[in-house]
N, C-alpha and C positions, 0 to 999 in steps of 0.2 A: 504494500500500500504506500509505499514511501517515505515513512516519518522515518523521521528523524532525533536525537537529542544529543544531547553535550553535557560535558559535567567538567568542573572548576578541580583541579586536584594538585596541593602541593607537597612537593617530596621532603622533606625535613633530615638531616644528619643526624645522625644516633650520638650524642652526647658521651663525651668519655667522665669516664666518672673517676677512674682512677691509674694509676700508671705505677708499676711496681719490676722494682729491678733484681736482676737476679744476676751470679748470686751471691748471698749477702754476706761478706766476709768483713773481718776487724783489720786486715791491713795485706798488703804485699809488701815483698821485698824491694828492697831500694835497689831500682833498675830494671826490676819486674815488670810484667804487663798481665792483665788480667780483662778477659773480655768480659763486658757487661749485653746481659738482652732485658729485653722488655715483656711484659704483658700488661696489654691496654684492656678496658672495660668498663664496660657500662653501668650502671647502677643498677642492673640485674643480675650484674655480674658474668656477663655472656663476652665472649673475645670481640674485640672489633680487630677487625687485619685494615692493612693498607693505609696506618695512620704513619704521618712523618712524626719522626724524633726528634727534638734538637739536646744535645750533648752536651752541659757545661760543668766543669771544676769549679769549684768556689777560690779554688788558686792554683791557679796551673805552674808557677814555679815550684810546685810540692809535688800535683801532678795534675798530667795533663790529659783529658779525652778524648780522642776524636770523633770525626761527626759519625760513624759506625760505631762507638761503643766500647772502645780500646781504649783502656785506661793503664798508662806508662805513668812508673815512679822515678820522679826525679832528684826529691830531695825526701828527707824526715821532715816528718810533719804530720798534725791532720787535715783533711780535706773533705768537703764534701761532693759526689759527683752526683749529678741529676740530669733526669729525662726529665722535659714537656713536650706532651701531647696536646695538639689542642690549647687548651690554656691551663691545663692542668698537670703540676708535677710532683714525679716522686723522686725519691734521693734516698742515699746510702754514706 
């Protein structure tokens, strides 16, 4: 008969809710390197994939991470290293 209709529909992003790094040690060796990974998630708790990372030291003359998650000890000291996703970070 022809008709026709339309509907208004908008796609929304799954919020992360939280960003947790793994895994969780008390120090490396001075000169050491220890890779860090991530698990992102939603306030359901469910994985979200395909979120960018970004990677910082709270002092990279202690040590330093780069944008994959390799964290090189430079000097003694503490440090903190943290992922945000989204706008949300965790740290170790």
């Amino acid at each position: 008969n022809g008709l026709r209709g339309e509907a208004t529909l908008t796609v929304h992003r799954v919020r992360v809710a939280r960003v947790e790094l793994a895994p969780v040690r008390d120090g490396i060796d001075l000169g050491g390197t220890l890779q860090f990974s991530t698990t992102i998630t939603d306030a359901g708790g469910q994985a979200l994939a395909g979120r960018a990372v970004a990677w910082t030291s709270s002092d990279s003359s202690i040590a330093a991470v780069s944008p994959q998650g390799l964290v090189t000890a430079r000097t003694v000291g503490g440090v903190r290293i943290s992922a945000r996703a989204d706008s949300v970070t965790g740290f170790v």
